[in-house]
N, C-alpha and C positions, 0 to 999 in steps of 0.2 A: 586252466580254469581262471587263473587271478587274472589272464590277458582278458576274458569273455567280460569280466567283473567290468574291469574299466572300460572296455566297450561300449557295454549297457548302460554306465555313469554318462557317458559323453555323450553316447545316443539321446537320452534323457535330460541332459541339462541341452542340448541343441532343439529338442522338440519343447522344450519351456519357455526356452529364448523365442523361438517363430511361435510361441503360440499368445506373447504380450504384445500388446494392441499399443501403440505407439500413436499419438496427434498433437499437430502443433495449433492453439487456435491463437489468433487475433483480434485485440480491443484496439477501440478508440475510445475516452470517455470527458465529457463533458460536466460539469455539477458545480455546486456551490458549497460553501461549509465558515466555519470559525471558529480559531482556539478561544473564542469566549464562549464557548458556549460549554457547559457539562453533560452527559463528555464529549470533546472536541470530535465531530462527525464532518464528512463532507460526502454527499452524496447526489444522483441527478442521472443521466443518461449514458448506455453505452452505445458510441455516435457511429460508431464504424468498425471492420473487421469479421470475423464469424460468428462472433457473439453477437453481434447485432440481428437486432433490437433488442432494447433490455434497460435491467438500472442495478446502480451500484451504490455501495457505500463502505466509504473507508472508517474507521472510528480507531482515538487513539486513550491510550489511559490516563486520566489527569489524575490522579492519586496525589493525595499532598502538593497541587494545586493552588495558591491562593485565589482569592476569588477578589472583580473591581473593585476597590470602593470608591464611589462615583461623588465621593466629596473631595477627593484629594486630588490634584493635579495629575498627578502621575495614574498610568494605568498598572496597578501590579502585580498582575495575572502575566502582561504582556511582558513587563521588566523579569519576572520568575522566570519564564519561559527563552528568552533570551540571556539570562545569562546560565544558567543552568543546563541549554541543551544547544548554543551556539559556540563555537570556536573561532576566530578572529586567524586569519592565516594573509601576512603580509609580504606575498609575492609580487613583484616588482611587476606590475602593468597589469596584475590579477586580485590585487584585493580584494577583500572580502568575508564574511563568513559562513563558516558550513555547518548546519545544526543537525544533527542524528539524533534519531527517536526508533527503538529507546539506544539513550549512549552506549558506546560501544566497549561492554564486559561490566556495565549497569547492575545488569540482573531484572532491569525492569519491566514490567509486561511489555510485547511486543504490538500494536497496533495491528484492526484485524481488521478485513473486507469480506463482503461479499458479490456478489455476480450473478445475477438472473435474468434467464433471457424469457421474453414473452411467450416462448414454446414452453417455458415449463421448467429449464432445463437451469440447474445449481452449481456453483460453485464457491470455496469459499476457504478462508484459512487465514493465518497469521502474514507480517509482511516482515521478513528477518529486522532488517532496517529500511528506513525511509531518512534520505537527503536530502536538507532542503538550504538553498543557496541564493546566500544575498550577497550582490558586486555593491562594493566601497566604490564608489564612482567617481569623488572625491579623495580618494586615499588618507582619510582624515583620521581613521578609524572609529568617527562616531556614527552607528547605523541612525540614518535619517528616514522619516516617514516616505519621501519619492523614491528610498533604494529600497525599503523593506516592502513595499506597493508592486514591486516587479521584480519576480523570483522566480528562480529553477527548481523544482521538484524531480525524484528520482525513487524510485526502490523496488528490492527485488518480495515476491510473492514465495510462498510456498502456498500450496493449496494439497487441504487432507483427504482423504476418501469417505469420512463419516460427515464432510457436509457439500458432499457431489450430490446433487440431485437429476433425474431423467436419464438422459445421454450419460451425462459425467457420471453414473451411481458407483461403479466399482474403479475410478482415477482419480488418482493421485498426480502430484507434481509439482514443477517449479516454473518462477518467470521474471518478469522485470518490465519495470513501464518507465518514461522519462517525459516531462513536459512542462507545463509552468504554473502558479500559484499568484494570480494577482489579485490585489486588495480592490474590490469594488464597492464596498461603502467605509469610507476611514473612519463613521463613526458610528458604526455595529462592530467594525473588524471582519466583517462579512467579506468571502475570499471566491474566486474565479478557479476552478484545477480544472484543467486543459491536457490532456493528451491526445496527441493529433494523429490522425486526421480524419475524416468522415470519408475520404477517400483513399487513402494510406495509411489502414492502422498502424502501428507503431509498437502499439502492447503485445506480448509475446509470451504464452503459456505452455510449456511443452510438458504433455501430460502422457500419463502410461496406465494400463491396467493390470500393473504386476508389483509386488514387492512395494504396496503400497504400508503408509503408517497415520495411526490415530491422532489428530489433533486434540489438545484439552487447552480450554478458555474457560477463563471465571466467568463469562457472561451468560444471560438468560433471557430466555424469549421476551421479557417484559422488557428488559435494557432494547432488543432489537426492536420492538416495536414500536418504545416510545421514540424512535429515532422518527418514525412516519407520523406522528400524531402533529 
């Protein structure tokens, strides 16, 4: 009898396994954004991939934050954020710094995105961390405006089941994007994020429709929308 018992367990945890829906989808995304702005957003087009067409928008927490003040020489919003969320790492023909948001064992809220494609079709969730990397080109170790104007961006996604819409409604998952973050007006701080390509996505979502979990964010539809107004 106990041999039928575990039979039946195995038979059953095998037909649970073939019965989770398993897809890998692909972004490319294009947009604009700036840590001056509250709260810091970047958002604009998804260029390429499966999720194409569509638009995104990544948004991070500035919580204790200072804000410009546009009397003083210095910016120090921009000074806050650099020293508080950059690390200076002096590797011999690699300098540079590498900033994590949020720092890593912070506690701090984690930057969220969304994803929506013109069918209708949602996804969306928290981004564990996001990387963002400025080369010392000079090895001087002062970051200078032409090295902080041309930077690597990176981070990986999770994405929850309670804000999958159409297609995605019952998946869940994880993923990871890489590409770059260039300064297009030095005096907005107005920014370039690029993940490539329109013809080679790059972004990589591998989602499931099993053993999925609940995301919870302090945000609310009027923070999401004032991102559009």
């Amino acid at each position: 009898m106990s041999c039928i018992i575990v039979l039946c367990v195995m038979i059953l945890a095998a037909a649970s396994a073939d019965a989770t829906t398993f897809r890998t989808e692909r972004f490319a995304l294009r947009g604009t954004g700036s840590f001056m702005e509250h709260s810091p957003f970047f958002y604009g087009q998804i260029i390429g991939g499966t999720l194409f067409p569509g638009t995104f928008w990544i948004v991070f927490d500035d919580t204790g934050w200072p804000v410009d003040n546009p009397v003083t020489p210095e910016n120090e919003r921009m000074v806050y954020v650099f020293a508080h969320y950059f690390h200076y790492h002096n590797t011999v023909g690699a300098e540079g710094w590498d900033g994590y948001f949020p720092p890593t064992g912070s506690g701090e809220p984690a930057p969220r995105w969304r994803f929506c494609t013109v069918a209708g079709d949602t996804l969306g969730g928290s981004c564990t961390q996001i990387t963002i990397t400025v080369r010392d080109s000079n090895a001087n170790g002062i970051m200078e405006g032409s090295e902080y104007a041309s930077k690597v961006i990176s981070g990986n996604l999770v994405a929850y089941i309670n804000y999958g819409g159409g297609c995605f409604q019952s998946f869940c998952g994880q993923g990871s994007f890489s590409g770059t973050l260039n300064v297009v007006n030095s005096q907005t701080m107005e920014e370039e994020l690029y993940v490539p390509s329109a013809t080679s996505a790059s972004g990589r979502l591998y989602m499931r429709d099993d053993g999925c979990t609940v995301g919870v964010e302090s945000s609310s539809w009027g923070q999401i929308k004032s991102i559009y107004r």
